[in-house]
Backbone as a ProteinNet text record, in pm:
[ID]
protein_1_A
[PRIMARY]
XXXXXXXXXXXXXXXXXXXXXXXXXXXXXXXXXXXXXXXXXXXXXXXXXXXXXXXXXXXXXXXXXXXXXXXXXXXXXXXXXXXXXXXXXXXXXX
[TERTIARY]
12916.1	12849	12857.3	12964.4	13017.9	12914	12872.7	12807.3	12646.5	12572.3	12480.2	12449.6	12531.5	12514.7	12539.8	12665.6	12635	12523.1	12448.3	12301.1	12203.5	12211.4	12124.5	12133.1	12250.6	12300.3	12221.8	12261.9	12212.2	12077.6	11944.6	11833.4	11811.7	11853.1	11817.4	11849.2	11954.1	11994.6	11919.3	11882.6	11780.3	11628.3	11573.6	11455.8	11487.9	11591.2	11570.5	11611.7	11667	11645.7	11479.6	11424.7	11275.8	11221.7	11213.2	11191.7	11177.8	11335.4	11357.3	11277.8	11248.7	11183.6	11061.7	11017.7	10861.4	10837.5	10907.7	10920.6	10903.8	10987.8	11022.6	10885.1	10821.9	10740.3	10634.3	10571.1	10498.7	10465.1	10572.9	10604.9	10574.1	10609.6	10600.9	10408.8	10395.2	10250.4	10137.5	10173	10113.8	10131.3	10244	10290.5	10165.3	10161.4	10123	9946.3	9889.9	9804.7	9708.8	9820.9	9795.2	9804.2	9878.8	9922.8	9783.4	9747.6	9659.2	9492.7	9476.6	9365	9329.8	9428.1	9414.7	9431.5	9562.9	9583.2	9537.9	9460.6	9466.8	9562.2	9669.1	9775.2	9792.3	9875.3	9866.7	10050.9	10123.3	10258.6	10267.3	10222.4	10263.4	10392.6	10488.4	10637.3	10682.6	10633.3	10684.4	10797.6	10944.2	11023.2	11138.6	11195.7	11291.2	11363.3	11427	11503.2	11408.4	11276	11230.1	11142.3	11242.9	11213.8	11358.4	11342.5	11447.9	11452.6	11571.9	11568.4	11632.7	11611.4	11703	11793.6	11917.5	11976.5	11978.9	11969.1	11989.9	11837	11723.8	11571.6	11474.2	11574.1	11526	11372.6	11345.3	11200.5	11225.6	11143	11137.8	11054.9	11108.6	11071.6	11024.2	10904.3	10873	10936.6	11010.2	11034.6	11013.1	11036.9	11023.1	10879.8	10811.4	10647.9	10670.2	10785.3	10737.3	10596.2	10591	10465.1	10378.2	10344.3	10250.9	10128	10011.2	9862.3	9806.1	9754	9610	9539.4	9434.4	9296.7	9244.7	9139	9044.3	9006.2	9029.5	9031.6	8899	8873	8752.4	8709	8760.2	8709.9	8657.5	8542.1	8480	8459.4	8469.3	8494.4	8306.7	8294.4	8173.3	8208.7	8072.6	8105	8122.3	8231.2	8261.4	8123.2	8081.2	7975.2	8099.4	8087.9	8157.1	8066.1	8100.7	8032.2	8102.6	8088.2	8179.9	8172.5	8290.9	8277.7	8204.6	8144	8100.7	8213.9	8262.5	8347	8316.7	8244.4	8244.1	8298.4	8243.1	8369.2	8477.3	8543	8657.4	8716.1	8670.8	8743	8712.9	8823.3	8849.9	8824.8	8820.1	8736.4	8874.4	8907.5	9077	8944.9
13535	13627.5	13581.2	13513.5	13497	13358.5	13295.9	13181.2	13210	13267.2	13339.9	13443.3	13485.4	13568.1	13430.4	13318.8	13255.1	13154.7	13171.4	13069.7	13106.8	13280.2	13369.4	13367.1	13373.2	13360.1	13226.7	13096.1	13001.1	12982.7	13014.2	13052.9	13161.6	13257.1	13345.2	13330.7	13208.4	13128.1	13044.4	12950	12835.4	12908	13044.3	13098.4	13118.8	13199.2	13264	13086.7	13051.8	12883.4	12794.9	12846.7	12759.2	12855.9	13041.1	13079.5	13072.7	13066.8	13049.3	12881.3	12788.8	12648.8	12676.5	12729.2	12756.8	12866.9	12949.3	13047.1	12925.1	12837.7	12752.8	12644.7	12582.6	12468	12571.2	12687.9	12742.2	12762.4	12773.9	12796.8	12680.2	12559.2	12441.9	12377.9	12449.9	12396.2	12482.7	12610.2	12724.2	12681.2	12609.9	12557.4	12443.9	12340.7	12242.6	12246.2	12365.6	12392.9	12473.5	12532.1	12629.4	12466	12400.2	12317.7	12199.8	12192.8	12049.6	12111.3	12212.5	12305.4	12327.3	12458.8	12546.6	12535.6	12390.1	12334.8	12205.6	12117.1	12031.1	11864.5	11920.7	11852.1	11773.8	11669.8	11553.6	11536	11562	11555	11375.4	11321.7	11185.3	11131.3	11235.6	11191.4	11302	11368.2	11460.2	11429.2	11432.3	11420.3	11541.8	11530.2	11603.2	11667.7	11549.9	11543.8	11641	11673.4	11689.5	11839.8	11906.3	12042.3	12116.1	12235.8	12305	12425.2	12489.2	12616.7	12695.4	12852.8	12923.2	12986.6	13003	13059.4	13197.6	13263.6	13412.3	13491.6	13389.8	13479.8	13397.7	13322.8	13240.9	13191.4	13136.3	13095.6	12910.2	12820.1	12705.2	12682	12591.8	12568.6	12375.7	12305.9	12187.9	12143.6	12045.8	11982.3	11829.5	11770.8	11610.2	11580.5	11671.8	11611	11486.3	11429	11284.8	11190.6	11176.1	11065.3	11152.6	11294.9	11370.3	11343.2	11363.3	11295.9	11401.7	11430.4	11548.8	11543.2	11622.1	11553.4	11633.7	11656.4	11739.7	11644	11647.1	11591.8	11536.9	11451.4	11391.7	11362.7	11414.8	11329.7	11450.6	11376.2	11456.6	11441.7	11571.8	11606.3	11564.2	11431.6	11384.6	11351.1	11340.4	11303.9	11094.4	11072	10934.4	10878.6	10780.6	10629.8	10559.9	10541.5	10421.6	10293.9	10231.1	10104.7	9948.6	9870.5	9767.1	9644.8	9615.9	9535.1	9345	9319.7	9181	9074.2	9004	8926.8	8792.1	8766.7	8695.1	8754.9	8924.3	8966.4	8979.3	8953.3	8935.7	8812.2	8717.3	8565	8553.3	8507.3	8484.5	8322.9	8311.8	8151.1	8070.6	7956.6	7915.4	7818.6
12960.8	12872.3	12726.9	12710.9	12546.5	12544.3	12624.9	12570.2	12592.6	12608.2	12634.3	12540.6	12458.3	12301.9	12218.8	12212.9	12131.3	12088.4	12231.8	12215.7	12152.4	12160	12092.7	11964.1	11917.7	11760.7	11726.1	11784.5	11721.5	11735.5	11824.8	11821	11677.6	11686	11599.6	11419.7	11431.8	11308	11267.3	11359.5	11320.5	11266.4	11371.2	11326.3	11140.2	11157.1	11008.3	10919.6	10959.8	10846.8	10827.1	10921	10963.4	10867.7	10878.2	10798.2	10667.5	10593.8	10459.7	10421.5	10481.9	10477.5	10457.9	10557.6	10492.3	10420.6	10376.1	10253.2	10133	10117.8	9993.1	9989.2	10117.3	10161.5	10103.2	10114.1	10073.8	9932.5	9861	9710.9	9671.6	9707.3	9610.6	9657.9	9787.1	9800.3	9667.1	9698.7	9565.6	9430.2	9420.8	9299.4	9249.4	9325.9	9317.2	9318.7	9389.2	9388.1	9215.3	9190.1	9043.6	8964.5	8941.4	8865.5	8856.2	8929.6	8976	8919.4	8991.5	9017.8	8877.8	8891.8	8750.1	8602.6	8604.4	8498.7	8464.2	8534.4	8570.2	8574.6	8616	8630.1	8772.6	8727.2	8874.5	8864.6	8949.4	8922.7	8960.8	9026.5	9058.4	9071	9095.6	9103.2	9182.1	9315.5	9389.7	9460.8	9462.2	9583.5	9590.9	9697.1	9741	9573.6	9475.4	9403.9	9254.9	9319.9	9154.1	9240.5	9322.8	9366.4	9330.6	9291.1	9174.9	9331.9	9375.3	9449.9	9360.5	9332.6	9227.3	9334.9	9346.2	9464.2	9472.2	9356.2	9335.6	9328.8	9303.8	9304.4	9406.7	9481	9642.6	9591.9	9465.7	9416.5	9409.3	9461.3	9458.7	9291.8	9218.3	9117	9097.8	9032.6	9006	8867.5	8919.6	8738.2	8758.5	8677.8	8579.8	8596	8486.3	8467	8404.4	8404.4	8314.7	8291.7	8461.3	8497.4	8512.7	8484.9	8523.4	8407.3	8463	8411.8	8370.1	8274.1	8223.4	8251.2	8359.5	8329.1	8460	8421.8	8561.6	8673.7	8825.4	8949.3	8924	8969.8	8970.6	9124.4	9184.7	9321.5	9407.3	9476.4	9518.6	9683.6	9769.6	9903.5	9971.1	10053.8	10113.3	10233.9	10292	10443.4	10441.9	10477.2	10478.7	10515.6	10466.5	10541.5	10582	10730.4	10767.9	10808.3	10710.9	10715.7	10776.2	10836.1	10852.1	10706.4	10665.3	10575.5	10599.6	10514.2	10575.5	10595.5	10652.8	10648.8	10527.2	10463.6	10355.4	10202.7	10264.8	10177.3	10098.3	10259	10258.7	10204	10209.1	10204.8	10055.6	9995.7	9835.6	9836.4	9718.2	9664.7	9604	9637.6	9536.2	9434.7
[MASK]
++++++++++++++++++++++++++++++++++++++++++++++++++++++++++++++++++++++++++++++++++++++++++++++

């Protein structure tokens, strides 16, 4: 019986951790979205190390805009041409 509640515990532990993950994975996507979009900002230096968690208002926060770029997105959403490249192309001249 005792190991059959403790499996439950650890099921019901891992849910609420997957939870709080995509609670935070959500925040920094919203983040990144206002930032890019709305401000037009490009962070270009996203990693693990440059995501802030506050422990007491459970809010994911972005920092070190260092390498971050100004400038409105320029690229635009089309249906690909897939084309094959010519193979003379390819081959460079010494």
């Amino acid at each position: 019986m005792a190991d059959g509640l403790f499996c439950l515990l650890l099921l019901l532990l891992s849910f609420v951790i997957q939870c709080f993950l995509f609670f935070f994975f959500l925040q920094v996507v919203l983040a990144l979205h206002y930032i890019h979009v709305e401000m037009g900002v490009v962070h270009r230096d996203l990693t693990p190390n440059n995501i802030l968690l506050e422990h007491d208002t459970r809010r994911a926060k972005i920092a070190d805009f260092g390498l971050a770029k100004v400038g409105r997105c320029r690229l635009t959403v089309s249906k690909p041409e897939l084309k094959a490249c010519p193979v003379s192309a390819l081959e460079t001249k010494l």
